[in-house]
C-alpha positions as CSV (number, residue, x, y, z in Angstrom):
1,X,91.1,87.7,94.3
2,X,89.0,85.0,92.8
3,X,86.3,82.9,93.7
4,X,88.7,79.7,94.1
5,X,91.2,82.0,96.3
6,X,92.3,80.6,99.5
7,X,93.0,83.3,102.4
8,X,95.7,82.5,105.2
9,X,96.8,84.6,108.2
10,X,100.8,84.0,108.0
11,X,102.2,84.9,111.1
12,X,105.9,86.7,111.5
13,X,107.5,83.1,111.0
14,X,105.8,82.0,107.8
15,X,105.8,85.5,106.5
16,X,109.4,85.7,106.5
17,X,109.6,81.8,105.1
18,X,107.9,82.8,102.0
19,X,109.4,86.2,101.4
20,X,113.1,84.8,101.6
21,X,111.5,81.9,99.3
22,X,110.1,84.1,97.1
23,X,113.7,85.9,96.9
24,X,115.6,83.2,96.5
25,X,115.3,82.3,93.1
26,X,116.7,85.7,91.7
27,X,120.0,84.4,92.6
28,X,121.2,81.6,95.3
29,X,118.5,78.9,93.7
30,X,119.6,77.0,90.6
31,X,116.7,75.1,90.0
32,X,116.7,72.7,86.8
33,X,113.9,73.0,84.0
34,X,112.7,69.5,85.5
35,X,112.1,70.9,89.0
36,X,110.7,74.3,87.5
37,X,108.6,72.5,85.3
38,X,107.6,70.3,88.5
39,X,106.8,73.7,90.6
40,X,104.3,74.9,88.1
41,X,106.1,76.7,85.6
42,X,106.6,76.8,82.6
43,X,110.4,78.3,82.3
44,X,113.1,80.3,84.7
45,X,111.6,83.6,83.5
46,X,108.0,82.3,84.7
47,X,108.8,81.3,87.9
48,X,110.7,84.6,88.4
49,X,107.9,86.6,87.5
50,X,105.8,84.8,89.5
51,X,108.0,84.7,92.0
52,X,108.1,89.1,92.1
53,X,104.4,88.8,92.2
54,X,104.2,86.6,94.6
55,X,106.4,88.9,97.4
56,X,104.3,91.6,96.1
57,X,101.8,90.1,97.4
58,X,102.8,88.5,100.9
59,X,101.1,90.0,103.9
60,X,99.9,88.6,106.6
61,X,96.9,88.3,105.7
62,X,96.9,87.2,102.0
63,X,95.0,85.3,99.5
64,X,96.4,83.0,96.6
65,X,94.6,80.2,94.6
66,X,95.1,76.8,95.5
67,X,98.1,76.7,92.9
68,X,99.7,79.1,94.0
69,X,99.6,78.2,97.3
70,X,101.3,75.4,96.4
71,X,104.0,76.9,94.2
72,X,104.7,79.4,97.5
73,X,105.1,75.9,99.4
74,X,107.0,74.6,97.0
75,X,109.5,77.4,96.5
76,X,110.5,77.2,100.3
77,X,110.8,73.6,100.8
78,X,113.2,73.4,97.5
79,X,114.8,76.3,98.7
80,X,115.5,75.5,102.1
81,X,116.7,71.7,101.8
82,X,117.9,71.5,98.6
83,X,121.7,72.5,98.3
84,X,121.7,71.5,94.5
85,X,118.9,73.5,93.4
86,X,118.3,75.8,96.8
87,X,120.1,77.5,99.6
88,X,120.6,74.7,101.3
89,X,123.6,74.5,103.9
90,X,123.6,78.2,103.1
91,X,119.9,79.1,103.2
92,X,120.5,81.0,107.5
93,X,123.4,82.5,105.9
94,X,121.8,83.8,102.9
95,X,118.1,84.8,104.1
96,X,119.1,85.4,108.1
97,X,116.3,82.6,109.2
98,X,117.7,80.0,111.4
99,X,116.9,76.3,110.1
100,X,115.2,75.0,113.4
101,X,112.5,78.7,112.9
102,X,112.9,77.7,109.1
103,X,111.5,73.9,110.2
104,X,109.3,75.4,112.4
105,X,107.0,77.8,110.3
106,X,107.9,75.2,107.3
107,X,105.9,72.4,109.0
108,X,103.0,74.6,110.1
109,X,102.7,75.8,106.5
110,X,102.7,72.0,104.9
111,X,100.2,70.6,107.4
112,X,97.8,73.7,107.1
113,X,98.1,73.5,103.8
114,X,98.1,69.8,102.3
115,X,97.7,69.7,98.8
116,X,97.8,66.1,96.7
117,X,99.0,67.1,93.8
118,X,100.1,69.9,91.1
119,X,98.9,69.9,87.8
120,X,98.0,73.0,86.0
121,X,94.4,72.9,84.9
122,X,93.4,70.1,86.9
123,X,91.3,71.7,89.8
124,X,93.8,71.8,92.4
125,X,91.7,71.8,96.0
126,X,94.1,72.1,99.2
127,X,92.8,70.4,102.1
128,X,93.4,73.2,104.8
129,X,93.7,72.9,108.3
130,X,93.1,75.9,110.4
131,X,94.7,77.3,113.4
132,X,93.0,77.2,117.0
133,X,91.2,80.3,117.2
134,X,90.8,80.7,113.0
């Protein structure tokens, strides 16, 4: 954990999002090197190995920096609507989440976690919303 590290509480919902995310691209994703390159990576093999280290590191309670957060956010909205680079029409079949729990903990990530942009090197600062009761 660093200094710059942003700490959420996932509950069960977007737990399971990002795990299946995280998964996905060791198989049913196909993303082109535009759209990895547009993630924050700098080849397949990099997002991949990010990609183990990030499921390594889900819990539900779990820190990442602010561009990593945004990869993870990435990575499950690419996944879960794209059906030419993710899951797609396929994505309940494949990870066992139904799309309206899939939109569900999908929204409550992205407005928790707004980021503008995502540039490497470029001081990436979520604005993060908390949960009643965080």
């Amino acid at each position: 954990m660093t200094a710059n590290d942003v700490v959420f509480t996932l509950d069960d919902g977007e737990l399971r999002l990002l795990l299946a995310a995280t998964g996905l691209w060791f198989g049913a994703a196909t993303p082109s090197d535009l759209q990895i390159r547009a993630m924050g990576f700098d080849d397949l093999d990099d997002l991949r190995d990010h990609g183990a280290a990030f499921f390594e590191r889900l819990t539900p309670e779990c820190s990442f920096s602010p561009l990593e957060w945004t990869q993870l956010l990435m990575m499950a909205e690419l996944g879960f609507a794209s059906d030419i680079q993710g899951a797609g029409w396929e994505w309940s079949v494949i990870t066992g989440i139904p799309d309206e729990d899939t939109v569900r903990s999908l929204r409550a990530l992205q407005h928790r976690l707004i980021s503008i942009r995502l540039f490497r090197g470029r001081g990436l600062e979520p604005f993060v919303v908390p949960r009643e009761g965080e």
